[in-house]
PAKOLKOL-146565 format. One record per residue (C-alpha): x, z, y; residue number from 0. Coordinates in Angstrom, 1 decimal. Layout:
<rs>
[r [X Z Y] NUM]
...
</rs>
This chain:
<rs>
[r [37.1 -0.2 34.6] 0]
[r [37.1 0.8 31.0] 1]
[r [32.7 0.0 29.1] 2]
[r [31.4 2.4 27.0] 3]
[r [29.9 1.0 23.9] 4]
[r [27.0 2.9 23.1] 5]
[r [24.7 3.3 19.9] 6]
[r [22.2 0.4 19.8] 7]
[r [18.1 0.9 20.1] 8]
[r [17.6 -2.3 17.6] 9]
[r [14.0 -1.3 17.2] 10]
[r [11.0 0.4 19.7] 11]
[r [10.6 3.5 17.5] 12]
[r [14.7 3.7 16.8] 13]
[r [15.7 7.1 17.9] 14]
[r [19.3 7.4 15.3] 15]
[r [20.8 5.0 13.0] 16]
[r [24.2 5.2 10.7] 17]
[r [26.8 3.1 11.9] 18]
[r [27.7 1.6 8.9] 19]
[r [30.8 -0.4 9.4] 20]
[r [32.9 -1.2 11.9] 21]
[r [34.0 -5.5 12.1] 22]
[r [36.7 -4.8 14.3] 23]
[r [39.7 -2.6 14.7] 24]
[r [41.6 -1.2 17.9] 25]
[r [43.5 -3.7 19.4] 26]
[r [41.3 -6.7 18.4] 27]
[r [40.1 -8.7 21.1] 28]
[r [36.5 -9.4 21.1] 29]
[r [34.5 -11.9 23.2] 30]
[r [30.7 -11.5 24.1] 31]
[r [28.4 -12.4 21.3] 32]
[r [30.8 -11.7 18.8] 33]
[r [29.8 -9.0 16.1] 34]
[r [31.4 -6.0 15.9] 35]
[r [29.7 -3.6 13.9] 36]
[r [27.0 -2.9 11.8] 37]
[r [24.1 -0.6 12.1] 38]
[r [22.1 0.4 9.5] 39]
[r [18.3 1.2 10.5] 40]
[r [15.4 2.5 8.9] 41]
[r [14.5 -0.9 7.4] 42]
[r [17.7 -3.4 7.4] 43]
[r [21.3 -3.4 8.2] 44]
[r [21.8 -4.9 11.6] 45]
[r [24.7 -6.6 13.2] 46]
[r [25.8 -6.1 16.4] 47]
[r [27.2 -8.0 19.1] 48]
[r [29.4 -7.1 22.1] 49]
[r [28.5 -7.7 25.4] 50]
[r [31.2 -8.1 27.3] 51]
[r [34.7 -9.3 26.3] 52]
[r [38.1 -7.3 26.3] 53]
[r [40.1 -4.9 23.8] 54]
[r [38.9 -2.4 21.6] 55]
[r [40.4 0.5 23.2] 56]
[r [39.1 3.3 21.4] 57]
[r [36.6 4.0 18.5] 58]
[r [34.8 7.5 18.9] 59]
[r [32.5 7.2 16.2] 60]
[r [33.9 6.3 12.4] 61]
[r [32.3 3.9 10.2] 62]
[r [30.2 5.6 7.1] 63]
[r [29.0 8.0 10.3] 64]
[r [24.9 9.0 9.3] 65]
[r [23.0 9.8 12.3] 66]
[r [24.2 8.5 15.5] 67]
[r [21.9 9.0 18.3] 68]
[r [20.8 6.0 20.1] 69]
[r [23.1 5.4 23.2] 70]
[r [25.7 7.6 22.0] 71]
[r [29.5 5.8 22.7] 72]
[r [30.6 4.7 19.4] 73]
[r [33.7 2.9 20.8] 74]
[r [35.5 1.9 24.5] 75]
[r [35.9 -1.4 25.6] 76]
[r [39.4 -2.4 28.0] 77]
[r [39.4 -4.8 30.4] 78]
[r [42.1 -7.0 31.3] 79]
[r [45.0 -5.2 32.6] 80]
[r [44.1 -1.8 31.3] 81]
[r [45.0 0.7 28.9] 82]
[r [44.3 3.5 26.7] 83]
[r [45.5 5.6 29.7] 84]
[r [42.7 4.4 31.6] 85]
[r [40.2 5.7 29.1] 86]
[r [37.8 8.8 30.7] 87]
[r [37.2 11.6 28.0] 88]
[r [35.0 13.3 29.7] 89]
[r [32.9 10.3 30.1] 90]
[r [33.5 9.0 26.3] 91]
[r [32.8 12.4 24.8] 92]
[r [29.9 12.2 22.9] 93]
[r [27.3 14.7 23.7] 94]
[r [25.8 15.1 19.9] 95]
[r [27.8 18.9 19.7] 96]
[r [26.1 19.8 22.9] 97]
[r [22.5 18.3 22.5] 98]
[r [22.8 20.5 19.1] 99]
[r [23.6 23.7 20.8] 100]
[r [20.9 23.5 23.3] 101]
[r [18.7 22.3 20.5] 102]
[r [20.0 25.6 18.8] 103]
[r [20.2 27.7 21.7] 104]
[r [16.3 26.4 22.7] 105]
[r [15.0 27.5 18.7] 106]
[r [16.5 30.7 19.3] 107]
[r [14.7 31.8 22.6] 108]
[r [11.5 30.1 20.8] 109]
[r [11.8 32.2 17.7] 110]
[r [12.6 35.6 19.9] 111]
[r [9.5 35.0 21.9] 112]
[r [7.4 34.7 18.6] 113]
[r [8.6 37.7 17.7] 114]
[r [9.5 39.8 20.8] 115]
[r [6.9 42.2 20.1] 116]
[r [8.1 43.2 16.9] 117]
[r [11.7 44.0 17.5] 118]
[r [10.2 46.0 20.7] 119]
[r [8.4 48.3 18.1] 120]
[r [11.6 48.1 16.0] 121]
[r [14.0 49.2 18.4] 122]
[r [12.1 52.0 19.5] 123]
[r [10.8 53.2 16.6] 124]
[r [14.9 53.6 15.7] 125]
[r [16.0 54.8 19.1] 126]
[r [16.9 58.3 18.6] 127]
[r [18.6 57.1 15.3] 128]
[r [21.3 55.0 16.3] 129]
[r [23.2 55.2 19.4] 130]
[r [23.5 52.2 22.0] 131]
[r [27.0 51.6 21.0] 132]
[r [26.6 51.2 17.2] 133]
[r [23.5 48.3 17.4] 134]
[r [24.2 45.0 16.5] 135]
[r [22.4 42.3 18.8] 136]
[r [21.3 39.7 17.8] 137]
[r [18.4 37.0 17.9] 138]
[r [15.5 37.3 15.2] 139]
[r [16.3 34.0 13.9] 140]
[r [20.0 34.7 13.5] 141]
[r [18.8 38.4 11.6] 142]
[r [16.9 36.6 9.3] 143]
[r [19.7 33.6 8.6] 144]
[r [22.0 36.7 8.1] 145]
[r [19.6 39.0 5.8] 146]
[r [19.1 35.4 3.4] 147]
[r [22.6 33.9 3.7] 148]
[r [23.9 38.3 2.9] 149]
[r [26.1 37.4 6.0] 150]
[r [27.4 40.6 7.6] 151]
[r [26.6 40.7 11.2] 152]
[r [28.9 43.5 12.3] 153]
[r [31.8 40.9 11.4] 154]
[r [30.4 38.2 13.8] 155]
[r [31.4 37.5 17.1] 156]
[r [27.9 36.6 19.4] 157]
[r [28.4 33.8 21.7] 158]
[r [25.2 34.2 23.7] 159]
[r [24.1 36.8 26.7] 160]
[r [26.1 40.2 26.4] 161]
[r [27.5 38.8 23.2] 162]
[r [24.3 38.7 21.5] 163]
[r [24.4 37.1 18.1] 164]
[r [22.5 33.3 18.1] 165]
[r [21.9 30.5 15.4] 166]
[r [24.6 29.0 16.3] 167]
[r [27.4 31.8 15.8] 168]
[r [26.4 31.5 11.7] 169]
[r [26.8 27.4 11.4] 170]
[r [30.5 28.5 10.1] 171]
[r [30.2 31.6 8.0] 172]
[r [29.9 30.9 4.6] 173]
[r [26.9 32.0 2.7] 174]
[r [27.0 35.4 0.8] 175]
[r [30.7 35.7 2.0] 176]
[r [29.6 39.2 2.8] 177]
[r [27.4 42.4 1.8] 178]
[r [23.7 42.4 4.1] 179]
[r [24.4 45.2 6.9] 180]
[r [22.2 47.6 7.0] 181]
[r [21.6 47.1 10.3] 182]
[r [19.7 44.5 10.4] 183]
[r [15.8 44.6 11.4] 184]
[r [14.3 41.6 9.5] 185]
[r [11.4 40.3 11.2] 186]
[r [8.1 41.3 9.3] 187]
[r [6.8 37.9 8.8] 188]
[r [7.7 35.9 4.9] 189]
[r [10.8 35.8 3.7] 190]
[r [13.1 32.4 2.9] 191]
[r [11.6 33.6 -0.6] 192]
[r [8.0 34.0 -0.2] 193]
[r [7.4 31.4 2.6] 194]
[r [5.6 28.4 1.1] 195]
[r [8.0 25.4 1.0] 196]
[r [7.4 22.4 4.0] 197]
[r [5.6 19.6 2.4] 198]
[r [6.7 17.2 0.1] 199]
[r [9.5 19.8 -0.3] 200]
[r [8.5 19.9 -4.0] 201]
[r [11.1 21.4 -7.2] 202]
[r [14.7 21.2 -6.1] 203]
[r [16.1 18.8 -8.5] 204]
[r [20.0 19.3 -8.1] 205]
[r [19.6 23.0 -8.4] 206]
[r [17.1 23.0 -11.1] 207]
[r [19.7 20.3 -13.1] 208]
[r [22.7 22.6 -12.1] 209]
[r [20.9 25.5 -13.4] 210]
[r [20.2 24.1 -16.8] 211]
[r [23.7 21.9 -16.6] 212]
[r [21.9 19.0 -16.3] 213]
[r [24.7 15.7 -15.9] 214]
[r [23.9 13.6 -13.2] 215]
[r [25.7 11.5 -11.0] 216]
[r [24.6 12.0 -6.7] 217]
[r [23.6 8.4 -5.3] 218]
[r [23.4 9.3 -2.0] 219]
[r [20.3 7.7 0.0] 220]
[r [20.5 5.6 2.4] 221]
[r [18.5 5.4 5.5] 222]
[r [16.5 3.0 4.3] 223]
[r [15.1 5.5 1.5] 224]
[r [15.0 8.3 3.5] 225]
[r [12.0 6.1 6.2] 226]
[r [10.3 4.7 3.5] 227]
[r [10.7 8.0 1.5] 228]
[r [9.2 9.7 4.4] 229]
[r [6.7 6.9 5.6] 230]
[r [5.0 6.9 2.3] 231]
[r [4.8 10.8 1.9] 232]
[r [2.9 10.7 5.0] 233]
[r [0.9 7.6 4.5] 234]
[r [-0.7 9.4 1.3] 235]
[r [-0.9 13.0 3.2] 236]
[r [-2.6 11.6 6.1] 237]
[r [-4.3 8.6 5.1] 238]
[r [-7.4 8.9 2.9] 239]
[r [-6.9 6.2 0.4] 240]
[r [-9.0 4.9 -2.1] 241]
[r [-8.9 1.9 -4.2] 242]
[r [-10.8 -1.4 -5.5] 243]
[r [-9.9 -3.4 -8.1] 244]
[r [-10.7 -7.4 -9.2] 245]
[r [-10.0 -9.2 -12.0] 246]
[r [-9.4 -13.6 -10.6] 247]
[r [-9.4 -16.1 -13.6] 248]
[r [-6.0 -18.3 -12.8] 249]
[r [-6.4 -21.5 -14.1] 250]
[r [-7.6 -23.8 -11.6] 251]
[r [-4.7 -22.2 -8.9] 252]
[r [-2.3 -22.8 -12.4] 253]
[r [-3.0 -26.1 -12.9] 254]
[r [-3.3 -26.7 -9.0] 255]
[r [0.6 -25.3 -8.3] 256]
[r [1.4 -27.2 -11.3] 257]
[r [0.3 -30.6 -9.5] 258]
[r [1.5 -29.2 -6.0] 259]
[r [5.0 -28.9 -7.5] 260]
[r [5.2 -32.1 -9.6] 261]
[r [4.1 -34.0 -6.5] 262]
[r [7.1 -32.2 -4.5] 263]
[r [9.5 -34.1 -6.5] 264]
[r [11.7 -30.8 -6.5] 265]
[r [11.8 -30.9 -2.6] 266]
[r [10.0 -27.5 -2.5] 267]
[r [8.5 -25.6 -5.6] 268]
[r [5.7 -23.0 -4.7] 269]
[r [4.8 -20.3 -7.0] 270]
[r [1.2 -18.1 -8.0] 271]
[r [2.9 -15.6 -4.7] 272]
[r [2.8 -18.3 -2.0] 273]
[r [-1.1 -19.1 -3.2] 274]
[r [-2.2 -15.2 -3.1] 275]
[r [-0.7 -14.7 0.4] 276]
[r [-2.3 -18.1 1.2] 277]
[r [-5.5 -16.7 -0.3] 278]
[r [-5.5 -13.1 1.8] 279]
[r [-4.7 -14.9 5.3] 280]
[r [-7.6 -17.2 4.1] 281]
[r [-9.6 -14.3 3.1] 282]
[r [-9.1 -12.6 6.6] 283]
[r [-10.0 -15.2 8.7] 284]
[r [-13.2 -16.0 7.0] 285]
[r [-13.7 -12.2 6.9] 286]
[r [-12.2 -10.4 9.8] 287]
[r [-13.6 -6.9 9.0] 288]
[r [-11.0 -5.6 6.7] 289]
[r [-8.1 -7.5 9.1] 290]
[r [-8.2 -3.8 11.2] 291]
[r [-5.9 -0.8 11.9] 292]
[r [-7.0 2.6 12.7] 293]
[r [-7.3 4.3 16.1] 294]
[r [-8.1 7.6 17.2] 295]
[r [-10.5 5.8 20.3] 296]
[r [-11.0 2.2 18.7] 297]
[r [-10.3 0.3 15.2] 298]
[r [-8.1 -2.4 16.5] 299]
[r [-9.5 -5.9 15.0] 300]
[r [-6.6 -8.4 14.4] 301]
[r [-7.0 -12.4 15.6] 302]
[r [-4.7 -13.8 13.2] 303]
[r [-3.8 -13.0 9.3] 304]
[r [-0.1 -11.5 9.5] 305]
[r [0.9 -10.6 6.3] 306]
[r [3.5 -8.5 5.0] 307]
[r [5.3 -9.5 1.9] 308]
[r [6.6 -6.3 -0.3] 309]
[r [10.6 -7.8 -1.4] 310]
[r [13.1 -5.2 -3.0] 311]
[r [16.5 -4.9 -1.8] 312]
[r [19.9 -3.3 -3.3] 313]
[r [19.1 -1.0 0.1] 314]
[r [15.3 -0.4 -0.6] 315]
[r [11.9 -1.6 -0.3] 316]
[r [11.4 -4.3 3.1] 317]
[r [8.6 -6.0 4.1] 318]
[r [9.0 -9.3 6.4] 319]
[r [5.9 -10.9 8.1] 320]
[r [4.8 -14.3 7.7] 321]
[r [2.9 -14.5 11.0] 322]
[r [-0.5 -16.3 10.9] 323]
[r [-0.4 -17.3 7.7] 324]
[r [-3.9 -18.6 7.9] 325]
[r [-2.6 -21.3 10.2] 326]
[r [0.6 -22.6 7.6] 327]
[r [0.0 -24.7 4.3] 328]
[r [1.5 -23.5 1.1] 329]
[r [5.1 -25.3 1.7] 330]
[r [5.6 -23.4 4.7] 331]
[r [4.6 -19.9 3.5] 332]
[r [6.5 -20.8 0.4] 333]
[r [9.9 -21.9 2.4] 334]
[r [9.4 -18.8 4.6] 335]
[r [9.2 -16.4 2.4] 336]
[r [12.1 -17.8 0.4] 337]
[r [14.5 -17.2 3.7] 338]
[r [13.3 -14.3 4.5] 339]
[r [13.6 -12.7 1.3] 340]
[r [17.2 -14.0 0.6] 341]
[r [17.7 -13.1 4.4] 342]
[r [16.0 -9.2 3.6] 343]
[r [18.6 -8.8 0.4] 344]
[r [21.1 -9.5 2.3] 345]
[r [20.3 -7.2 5.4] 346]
[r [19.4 -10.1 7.9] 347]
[r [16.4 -10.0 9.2] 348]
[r [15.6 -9.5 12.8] 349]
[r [13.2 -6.3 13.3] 350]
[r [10.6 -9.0 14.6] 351]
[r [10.6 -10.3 11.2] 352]
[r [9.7 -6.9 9.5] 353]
[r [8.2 -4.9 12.0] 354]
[r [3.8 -4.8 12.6] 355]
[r [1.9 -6.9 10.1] 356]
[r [-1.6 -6.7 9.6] 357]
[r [-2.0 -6.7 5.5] 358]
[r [0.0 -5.9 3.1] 359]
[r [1.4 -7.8 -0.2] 360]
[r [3.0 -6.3 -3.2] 361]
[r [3.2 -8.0 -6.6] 362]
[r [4.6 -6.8 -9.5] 363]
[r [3.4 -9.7 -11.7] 364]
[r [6.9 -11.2 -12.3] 365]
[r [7.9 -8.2 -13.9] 366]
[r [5.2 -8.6 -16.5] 367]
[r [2.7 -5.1 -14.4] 368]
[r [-0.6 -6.1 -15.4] 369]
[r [-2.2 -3.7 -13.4] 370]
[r [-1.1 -0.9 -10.0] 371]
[r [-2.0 0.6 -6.8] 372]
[r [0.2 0.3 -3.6] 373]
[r [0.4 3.2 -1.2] 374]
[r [-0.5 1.4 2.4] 375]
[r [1.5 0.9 4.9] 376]
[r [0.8 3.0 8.2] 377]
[r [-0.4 1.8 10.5] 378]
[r [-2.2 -1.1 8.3] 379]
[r [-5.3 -0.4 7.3] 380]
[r [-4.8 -2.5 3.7] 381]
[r [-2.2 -3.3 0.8] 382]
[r [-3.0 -5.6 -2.2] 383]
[r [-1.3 -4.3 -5.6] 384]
[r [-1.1 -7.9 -7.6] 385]
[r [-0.8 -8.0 -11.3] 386]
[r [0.5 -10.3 -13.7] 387]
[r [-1.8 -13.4 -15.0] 388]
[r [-2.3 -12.9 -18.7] 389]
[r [-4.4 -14.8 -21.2] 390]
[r [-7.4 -13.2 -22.8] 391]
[r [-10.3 -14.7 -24.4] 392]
[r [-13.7 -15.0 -22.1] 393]
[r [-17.5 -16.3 -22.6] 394]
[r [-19.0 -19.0 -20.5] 395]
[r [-21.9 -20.6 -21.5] 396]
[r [-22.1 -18.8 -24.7] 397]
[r [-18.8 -20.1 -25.3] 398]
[r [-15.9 -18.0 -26.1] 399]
[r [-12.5 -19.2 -25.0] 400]
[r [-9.4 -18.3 -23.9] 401]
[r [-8.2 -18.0 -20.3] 402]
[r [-5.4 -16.7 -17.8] 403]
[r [-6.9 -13.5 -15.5] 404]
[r [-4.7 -11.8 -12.9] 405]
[r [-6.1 -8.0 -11.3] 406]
[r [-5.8 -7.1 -7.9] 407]
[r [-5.8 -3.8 -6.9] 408]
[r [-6.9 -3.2 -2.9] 409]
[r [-6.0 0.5 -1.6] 410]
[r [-7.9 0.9 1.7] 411]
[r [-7.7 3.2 4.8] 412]
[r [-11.2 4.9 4.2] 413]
[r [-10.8 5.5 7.9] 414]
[r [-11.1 1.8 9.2] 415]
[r [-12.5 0.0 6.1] 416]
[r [-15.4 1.4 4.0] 417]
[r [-16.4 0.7 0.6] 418]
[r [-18.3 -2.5 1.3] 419]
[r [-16.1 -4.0 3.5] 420]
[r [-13.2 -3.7 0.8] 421]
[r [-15.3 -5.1 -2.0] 422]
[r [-17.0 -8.1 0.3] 423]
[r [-12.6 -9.0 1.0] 424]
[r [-12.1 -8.8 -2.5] 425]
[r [-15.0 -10.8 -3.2] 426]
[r [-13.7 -13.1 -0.7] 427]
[r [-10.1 -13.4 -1.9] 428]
[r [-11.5 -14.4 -5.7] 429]
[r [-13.1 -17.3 -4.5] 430]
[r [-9.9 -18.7 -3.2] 431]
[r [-7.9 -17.5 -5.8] 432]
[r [-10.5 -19.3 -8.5] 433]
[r [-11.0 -22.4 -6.2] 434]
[r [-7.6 -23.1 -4.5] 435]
[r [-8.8 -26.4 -3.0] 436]
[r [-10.7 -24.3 -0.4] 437]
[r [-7.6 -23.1 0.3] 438]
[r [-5.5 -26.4 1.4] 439]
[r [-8.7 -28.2 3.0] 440]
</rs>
């Protein structure tokens, strides 16, 4: 009996994912555990492994494909001693056309109940001026694609009840392909023109650089941008940020790497990043408060310090967890978030390894940012913006020398961590940054 190969779930919240390559052709045999494809998800590229073993019989869905619904068959598996004779279309067929009709079919009958009431007063208002036999039916969504689109209805064939018009009868007409008819009764709400834009919709930038001819070149997004794209436009619409920011002199946690790394003998080398995510685990265990998520019945108050490291990829931005860091010494936060880095560049990492986290990390120091605020991420409560250490002079003691600060900027979740409870963490945080001893005793 011929298996179906469906579309992977490689995450909890996965509900689609572009199947980005295929590893094997038709004809190849393939044994269980041995990759086949990959998947690209909203944070990483994914392999994936097949199951059973047998031929590739058939592949339904082509790599490059955007938007493949989780447990859709991408391809058909053949057991020993069949064919492709054996394969079942009608149980290979994926059902993407017809989940998009019904989906179509379902915001048509929503949109003529909004508006029901309106094309009753239309239609009888026009009764005595137009006969049965020369009205055009159609649905009030359909009407109003047709009257922006200037598609002709009366040169449309309706696919729905008594050949009525729908949504889904305009998907193939080309825009303006013909003159408005006259017959159409557009519903009396806004127009395409005059209805305000969805949010984050903002300027249209390819028709705004066509218009003033504009060269650009299209890099397409991937679905890595489009999540974080759309994670971080809600994270700012829906969580009330604001931000704190410390200045932490460097030199004792300089001259403590320095003697960290000289004593490694080149086995390890740990740099100022491995010390400030040492220094926020440390800094959340000694002050749990600002360690918290937000709920709509209860802040949730995490046990350990997991914190979320802020790496950029050729794909995007990814953020792997090292997982109670409080608990690891500098070697091991430093070797783990060399691996997964490398592993997160090169599309690796296991959604464990990216996905939850308690705090978040994001330095910019390296490329020479003194100073920045990080938009959080949902549904953390916290992200750290860390700048670069620079040298300024300083008085202590009536003294005025010269020494190496670094800021930190701490955008909060006003929700789950007030003013004081940011600026005690900070407070917190500086005295491991300025005495890293306290860190590794």
């Amino acid at each position: 009996m011929t298996i179906n190969i469906t579309m992977p779930a490689l995450s909890p919240t996965m509900e689609e994912g572009k199947l980005a390559k295929w590893l094997v052709n038709e004809g190849d045999e393939v044994s269980a555990g041995d990759v086949i494809a990959e998947i690209e998800t909203d944070k990483a590229t994914m392999e994936v492994e097949a199951v059973d073993e047998g031929i590739i019989g058939k592949i339904l869905i082509e790599g490059g494909t955007d938007n493949v619904k989780v447990n859709d068959v991408i391809a058909v598996l053949l057991e020993e001693g069949e064919s492709k004779d054996d394969i079942d279309a009608s149980k290979t067929s994926s059902s993407s056309s017809e989940n998009q009709k019904e989906e179509a079919l379902k915001e048509d009958k929503a949109e003529e109940k909004q508006v029901q009431h309106i094309e009753k007063k239309v239609s009888s208002s026009s009764e005595d001026k137009n006969s049965e036999a020369g009205r055009i039916f159609a649905s009030p969504l359909a009407k109003r694609i047709a009257a922006d689109k200037g598609i002709n209805l009366s040169q449309v064939e309706g696919s729905g009840p008594r050949g009525r018009i729908i949504k889904a009868d305009l998907e193939g007409v080309k825009a303006g392909s013909a003159e408005k008819s006259n017959d159409i009764q557009k519903p009396s709400g806004p127009s395409a023109e005059t209805r305000p834009a969805s949010p984050g919709a903002g300027q249209d930038a390819r028709k705004l650089a066509d218009a003033y001819g504009m060269e650009y070149e299209l890099i397409p997004n991937n679905n890595v941008k489009k999540i974080t794209a759309k994670r971080l436009l809600e994270s700012k619409q829906t969580v009330p940020h604001f931000y704190l920011t410390i200045e932490c002199r460097l030199d004792g946690l300089l001259k403590t790497r320095k003697q960290v790394n000289e004593d490694a003998n080149g086995e390890y080398k740990v740099s100022v990043n491995d010390f400030v995510i040492k220094a926020v685990a440390q800094a959340l265990k000694a002050y749990p408060a600002a360690n918290v998520a937000w709920g709509d019945e209860a802040v949730l108050q995490f046990k350990h310090s997991d914190v979320s490291v802020a790496v950029a990829t050729p794909n995007g931005l990814i953020t792997p967890i090292v997982k109670a860091a409080e608990t690891k010494g500098l070697r091991q936060i430093s070797e783990e978030v060399k691996d997964m880095a490398g592993r997160a560049r090169e599309g690796k990492l296991k959604p464990e390894e990216f996905q939850g986290g308690t705090f978040s990390v994001s330095n910019l120091g390296m490329f020479g940012i003194s100073e920045f605020g990080a938009i959080i991420n949902p549904p953390q409560a916290c992200i750290l913006a860390v700048g670069a250490g620079e040298q300024k002079p300083y008085v202590e003691n009536g003294e005025i020398k010269i020494g190496t600060f670094m800021k930190a900027t701490l955008s909060v979740d006003h929700r789950a961590v007030d003013g004081a409870v940011g600026a005690e963490f900070l407070s917190v945080f500086k005295r491991y940054i300025e005495k890293p001893i306290n860190m590794i005793v």
